[in-house]
N, C-alpha and C positions, 0 to 999 in steps of 0.2 A: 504494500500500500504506500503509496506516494502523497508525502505530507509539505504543505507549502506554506510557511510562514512568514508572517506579513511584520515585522515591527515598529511601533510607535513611541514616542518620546512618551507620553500620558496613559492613565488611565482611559481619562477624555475623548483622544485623541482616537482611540481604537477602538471606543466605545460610537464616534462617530461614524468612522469608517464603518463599521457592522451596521450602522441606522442605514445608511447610502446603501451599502450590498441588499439588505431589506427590499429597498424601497426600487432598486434598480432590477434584483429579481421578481419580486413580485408587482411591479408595473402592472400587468393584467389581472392579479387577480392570483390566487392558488391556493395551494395545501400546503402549510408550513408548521414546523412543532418548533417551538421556543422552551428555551429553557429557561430555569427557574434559580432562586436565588435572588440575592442582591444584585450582586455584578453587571448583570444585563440591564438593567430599569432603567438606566440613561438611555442606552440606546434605543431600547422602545418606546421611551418619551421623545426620543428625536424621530425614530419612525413614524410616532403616530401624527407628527405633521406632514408628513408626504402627500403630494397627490398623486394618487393609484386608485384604482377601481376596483374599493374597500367593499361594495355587496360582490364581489367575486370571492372573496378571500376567509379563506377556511383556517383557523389556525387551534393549533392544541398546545399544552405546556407538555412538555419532557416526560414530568413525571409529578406528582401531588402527595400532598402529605395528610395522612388520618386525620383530620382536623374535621368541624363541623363547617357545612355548607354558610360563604359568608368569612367566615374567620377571617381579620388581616393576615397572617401570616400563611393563606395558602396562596401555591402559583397563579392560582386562576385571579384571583382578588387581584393579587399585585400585577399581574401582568393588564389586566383590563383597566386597571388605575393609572399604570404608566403608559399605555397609549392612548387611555381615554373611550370614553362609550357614551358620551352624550350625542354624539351627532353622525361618527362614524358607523357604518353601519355594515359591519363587519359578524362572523362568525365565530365565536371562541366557545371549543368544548372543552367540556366538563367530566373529570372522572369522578363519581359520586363515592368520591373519598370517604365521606363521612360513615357509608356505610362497613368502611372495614378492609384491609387490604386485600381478602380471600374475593369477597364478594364484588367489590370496584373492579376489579381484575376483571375477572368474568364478566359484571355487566358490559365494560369496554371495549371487549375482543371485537364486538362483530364493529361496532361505532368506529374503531383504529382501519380494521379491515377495508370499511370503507373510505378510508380518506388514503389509501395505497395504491399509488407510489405518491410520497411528499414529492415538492418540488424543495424545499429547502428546509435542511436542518440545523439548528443553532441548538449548540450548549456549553456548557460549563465546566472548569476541572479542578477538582479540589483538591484540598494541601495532599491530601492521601492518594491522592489519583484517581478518584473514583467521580464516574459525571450522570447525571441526572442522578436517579437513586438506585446503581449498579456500583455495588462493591461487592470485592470478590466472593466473598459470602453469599450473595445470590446465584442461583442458577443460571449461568449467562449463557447458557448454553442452549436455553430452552426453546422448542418449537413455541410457542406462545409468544403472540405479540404483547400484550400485556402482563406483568408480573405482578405479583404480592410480595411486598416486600415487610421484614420482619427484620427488628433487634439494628436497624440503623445503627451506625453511630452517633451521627448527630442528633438531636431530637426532631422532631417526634418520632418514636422508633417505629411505626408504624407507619406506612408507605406504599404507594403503589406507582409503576413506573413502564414504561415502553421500555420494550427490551431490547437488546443487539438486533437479534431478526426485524425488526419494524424500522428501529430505528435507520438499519443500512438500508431500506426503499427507499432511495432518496438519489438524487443526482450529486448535490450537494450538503456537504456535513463541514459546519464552521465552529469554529471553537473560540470565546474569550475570554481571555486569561490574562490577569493580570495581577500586579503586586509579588516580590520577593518571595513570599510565604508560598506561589504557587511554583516557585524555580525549579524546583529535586521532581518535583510531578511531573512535572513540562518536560524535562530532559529524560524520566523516565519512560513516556511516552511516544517522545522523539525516534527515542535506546531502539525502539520497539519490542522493551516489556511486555510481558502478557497483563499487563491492568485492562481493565475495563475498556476503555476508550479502543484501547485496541481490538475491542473485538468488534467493532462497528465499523462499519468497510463502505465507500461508497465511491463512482468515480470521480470525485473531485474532496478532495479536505483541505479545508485552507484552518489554519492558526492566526488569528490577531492575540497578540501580546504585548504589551509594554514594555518598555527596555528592562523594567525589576524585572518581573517575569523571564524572561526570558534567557538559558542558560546559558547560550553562545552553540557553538558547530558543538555535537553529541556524540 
């Protein structure tokens, strides 16, 4: 797999850039999964000023966290907050988290199913290397497009998350990464480790990172 990364002086900066790749791939409209997290929210506030042809566009988060329908802290909330939903009139689904990771899972298989093949995938990579809510601990192996995910590390240890299979239906798979603390990840990934990230394969990966981020030739 051939991995291309892009470098920026900022956080900002590359957080920019991804709002533009956004807005310049999805011009017409499509299927795209967003990830979750902090990190991205500038950039989908800068997205969600674009003009593109937002009743086209179908988008889902990464992966969701056990939390009740609503909660600030899940992807769906923040993600709809940072591009806005007063006037856009856009498509954002929903895994009904709340109901538990066994059951979310399931309810989503067929709803993921049909939104295959993405046209664009965005996500995230944590200090540990693990992106959306695939750490090695899960079954990354699994035929199922959606997973249940159990015993997180980070809170809330309850989860549920598209998996490698789903995730690699895509043309393109974008990564941003930023800040020092994600350096040993990013070069682990680079290494071509067997983390997570690696197991999601698509013809096109692009890396934006920040110069912290970013650990130099691997």
């Amino acid at each position: 797999m051939s991995i291309h990364v892009q470098t920026f002086p900022t956080p900002q900066a590359a957080s920019e850039a991804l709002a533009r790749l956004l807005a310049e791939r999805l011009s017409a409209g499509g299927r795209a999964v967003l990830g979750g997290g902090n990190t991205p929210l500038a950039a989908y506030r800068a997205f969600g000023q674009a003009d593109l042809l937002w009743n086209r566009l179908q988008l889902i988060a990464s992966d969701e966290r056990c939390l009740s329908e609503g909660h600030p802290e899940r992807n769906d909330v923040q993600i709809a907050k940072a591009i806005g939903t007063t006037v856009l009139p856009y498509t954002l689904h929903s895994f009904q988290a709340e109901l538990g990771p066994e059951r979310s899972a399931e309810l989503s298989e067929g709803l993921v199913e049909s939104l295959l093949p993405f046209d664009l995938v965005t996500l995230g990579l944590g200090e540990d290397a693990h992106t959306a809510s695939l750490w090695p601990h899960v079954d990354l192996g699994s035929e199922r497009l959606v997973l249940p995910v159990h015993g997180a590390p980070k809170p809330p240890p309850e989860r549920v998350s598209l998996s490698p299979k789903a995730l690699s239906q895509t043309q393109l798979v974008v990564y941003l990464v930023t800040g020092a603390s994600k350096r040993e990840a990013l070069a682990r990934f680079l290494r071509g480790e067997d983390v997570p990230p690696s197991r999601i394969r698509a013809p096109e990966v692009l890396v934006f990172a920040d110069e912290a981020a970013y650990p130099g030739e691997v």
